[in-house]
Legacy VTK file of the C-alpha trace (Angstrom):
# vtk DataFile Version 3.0
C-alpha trace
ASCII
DATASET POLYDATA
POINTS 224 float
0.000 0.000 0.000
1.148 3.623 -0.848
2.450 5.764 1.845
0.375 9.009 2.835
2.634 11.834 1.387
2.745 15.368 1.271
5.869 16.833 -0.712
6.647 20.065 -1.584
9.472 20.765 -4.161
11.424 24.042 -4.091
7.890 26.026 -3.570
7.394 29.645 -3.891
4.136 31.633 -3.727
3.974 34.794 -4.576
0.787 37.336 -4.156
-0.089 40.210 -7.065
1.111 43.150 -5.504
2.189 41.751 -2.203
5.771 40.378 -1.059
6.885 36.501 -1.533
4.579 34.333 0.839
6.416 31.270 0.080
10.430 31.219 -0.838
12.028 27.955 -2.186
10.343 25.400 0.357
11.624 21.934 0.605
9.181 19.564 2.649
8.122 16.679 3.053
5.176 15.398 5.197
4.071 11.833 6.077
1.460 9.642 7.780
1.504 8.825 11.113
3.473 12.316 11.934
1.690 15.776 13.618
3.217 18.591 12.326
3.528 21.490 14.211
3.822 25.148 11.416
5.037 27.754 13.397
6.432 31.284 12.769
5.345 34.777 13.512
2.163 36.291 11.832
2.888 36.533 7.961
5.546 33.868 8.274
4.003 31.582 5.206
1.941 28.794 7.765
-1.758 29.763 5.984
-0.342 29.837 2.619
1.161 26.435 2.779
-1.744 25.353 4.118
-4.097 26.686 1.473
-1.590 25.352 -1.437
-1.945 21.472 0.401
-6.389 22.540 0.267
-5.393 23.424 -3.483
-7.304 26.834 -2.700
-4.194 28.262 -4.078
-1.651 27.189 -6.608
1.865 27.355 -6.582
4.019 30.332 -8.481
7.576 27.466 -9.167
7.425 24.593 -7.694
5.762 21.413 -7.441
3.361 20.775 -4.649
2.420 16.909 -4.311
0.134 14.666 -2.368
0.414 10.540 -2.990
2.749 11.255 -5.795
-0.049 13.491 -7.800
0.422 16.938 -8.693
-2.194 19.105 -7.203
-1.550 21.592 -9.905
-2.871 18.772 -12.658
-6.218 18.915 -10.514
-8.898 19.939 -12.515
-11.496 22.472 -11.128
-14.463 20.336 -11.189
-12.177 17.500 -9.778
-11.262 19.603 -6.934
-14.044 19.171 -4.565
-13.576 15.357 -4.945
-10.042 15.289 -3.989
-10.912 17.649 -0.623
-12.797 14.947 0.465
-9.710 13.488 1.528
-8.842 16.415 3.589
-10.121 17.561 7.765
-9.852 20.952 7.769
-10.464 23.244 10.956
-10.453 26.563 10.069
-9.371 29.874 12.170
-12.782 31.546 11.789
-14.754 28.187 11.769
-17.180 29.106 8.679
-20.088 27.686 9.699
-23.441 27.480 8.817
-25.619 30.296 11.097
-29.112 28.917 10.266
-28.285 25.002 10.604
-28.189 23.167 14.035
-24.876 22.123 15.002
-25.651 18.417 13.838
-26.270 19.806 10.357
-22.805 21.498 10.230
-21.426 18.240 10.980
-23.420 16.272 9.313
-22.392 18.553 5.462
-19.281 16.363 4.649
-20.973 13.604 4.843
-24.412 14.063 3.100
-22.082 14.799 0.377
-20.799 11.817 -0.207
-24.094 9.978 0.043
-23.964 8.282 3.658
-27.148 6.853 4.676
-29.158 8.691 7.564
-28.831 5.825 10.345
-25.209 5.574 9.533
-24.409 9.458 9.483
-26.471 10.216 12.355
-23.981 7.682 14.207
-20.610 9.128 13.110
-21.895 12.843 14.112
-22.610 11.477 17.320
-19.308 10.004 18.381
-17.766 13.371 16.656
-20.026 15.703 18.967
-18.993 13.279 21.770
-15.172 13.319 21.416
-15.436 17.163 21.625
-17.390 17.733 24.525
-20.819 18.923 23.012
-23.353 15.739 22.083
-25.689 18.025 24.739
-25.576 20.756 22.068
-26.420 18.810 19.046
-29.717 20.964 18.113
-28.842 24.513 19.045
-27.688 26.719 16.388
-24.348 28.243 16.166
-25.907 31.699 17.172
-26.655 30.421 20.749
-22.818 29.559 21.090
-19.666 30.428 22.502
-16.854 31.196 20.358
-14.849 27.908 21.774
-18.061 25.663 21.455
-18.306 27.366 17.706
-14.135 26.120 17.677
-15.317 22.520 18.856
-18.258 22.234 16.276
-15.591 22.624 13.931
-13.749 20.569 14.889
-15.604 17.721 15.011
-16.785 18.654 11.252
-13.207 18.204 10.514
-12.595 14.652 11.928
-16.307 13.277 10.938
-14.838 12.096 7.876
-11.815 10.259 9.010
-9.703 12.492 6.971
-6.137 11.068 5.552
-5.298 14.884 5.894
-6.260 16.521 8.532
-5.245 20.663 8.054
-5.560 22.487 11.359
-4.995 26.456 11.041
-4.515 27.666 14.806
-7.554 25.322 16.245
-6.698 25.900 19.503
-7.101 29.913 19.478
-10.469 30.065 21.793
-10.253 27.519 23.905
-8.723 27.108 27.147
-5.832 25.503 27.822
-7.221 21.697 28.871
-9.657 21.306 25.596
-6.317 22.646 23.485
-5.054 19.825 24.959
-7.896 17.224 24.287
-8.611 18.542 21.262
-4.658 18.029 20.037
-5.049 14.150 21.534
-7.585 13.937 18.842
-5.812 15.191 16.374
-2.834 12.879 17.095
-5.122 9.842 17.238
-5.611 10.163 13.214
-2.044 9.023 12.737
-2.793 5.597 14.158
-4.941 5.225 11.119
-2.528 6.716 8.763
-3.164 10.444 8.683
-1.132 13.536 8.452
-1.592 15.934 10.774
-0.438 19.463 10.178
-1.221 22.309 12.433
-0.737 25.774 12.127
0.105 27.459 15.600
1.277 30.329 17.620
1.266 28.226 20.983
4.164 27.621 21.951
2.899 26.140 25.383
1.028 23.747 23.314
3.683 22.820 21.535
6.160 21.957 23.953
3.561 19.618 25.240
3.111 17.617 22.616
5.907 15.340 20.933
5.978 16.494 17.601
7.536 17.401 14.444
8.159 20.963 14.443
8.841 23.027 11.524
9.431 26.827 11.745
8.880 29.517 9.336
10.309 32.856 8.880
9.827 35.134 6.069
8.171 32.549 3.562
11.329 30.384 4.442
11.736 27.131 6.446
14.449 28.180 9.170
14.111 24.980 11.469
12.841 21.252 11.012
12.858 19.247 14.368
12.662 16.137 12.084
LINES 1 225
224 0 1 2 3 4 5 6 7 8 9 10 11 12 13 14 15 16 17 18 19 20 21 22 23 24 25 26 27 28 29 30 31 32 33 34 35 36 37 38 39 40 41 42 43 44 45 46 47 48 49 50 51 52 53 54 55 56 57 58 59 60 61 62 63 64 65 66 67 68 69 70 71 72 73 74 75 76 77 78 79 80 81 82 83 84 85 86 87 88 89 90 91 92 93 94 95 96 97 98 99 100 101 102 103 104 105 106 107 108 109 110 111 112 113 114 115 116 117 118 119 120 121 122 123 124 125 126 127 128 129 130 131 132 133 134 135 136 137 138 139 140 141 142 143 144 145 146 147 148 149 150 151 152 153 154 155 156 157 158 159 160 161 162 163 164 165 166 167 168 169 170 171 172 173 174 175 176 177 178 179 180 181 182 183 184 185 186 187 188 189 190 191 192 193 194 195 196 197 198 199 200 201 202 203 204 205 206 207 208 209 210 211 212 213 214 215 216 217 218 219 220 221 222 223
């Protein structure tokens, strides 16, 4: 069986009208690992992110996951291949006028699950984060952390081989950062990579993990 891989090839991204985001990075990710993307504010952690989504594309480079191009990804072709991919976003993007069991639920009425079947996985997602109590409110009636958590679970629903994390820890306190980065590290039992974007440096030292710093669009340090 293929390993999980994430490789980028002497990547650069550069912005119209903005500075370099991205200089000349060499990387490569595998299953099993959590990744830690650290650096100050600007540093290049969302934009390698977004080029491993394929919600950008690379200026030189090649940017490559299980050996295929993500630059030879069609449009249409690119909601199928984000299927593969848990992604827990900084400002959550949920849905205001669906419960929090809808918002969960999305990834996986897309790809045709039945209801009895669905129902269960959203469960045991609410569960690991703390808020099966909460399944039926809307996100309106929640705190920002809760709102962090519903996310989270909407990002490990689908078992991802990928899980992209872009500072998932930034509203909640320091014991659920803590559960909810156990999580994450469970998915490389199965075979995921886990890469998270973070300015906690608390957190970090916690956990044993892969560490890779970046500084001006530049990797500067790889604990590997």
């Amino acid at each position: 069986m293929r390993m999980n891989k994430i490789k980028f090839e002497n990547v650069s991204k550069a912005y119209s009208g903005e500075r370099q985001a991205l200089s000349e990075v060499s990387l490569e990710l595998i299953e099993g690992e959590v990744t830690f993307l650290t650096g100050h504010s600007g540093a290049g952690k969302s934009s390698l992110l977004k080029l491993i989504m394929r919600d950008q594309l690379a200026t030189d480079g090649v940017v490559s996951v299980n050996g295929v191009d993500l630059a030879s990804i069609k449009d249409r072709n690119i909601p199928y291949y984000r299927r593969g991919l848990g992604i827990v976003f900084q400002d959550h993007y949920l849905l205001m006028n669906r419960t929090v069991f809808e918002n969960v639920a999305i990834p996986l009425s897309l790809i045709g699950l039945s209801d009895q079947v669905m129902a269960r996985r959203v469960r045991a997602a609410l569960t690991i984060v703390g808020l099966e109590g909460l399944s039926a409110s809307k996100p309106t009636e929640l705190s920002a952390g809760e709102r962090q958590r519903v996310g989270i679970a909407r990002a490990v629903v689908m078992r991802p081989r990928i899980l992209l994390a872009d500072e998932p820890t930034g509203n909640l306190d320091p014991e659920l950062s803590h559960r909810a980065m156990e999580l994450f590290a469970q998915f490389t039992e199965i075979g995921s990579i886990v890469i998270v974007a973070s300015h906690d440096q608390f957190l970090i030292e916690q956990m044993k993990a892969r560490v890779v710093e970046l500084r001006e669009g530049r990797v500067v340090h790889d604990s590997r």
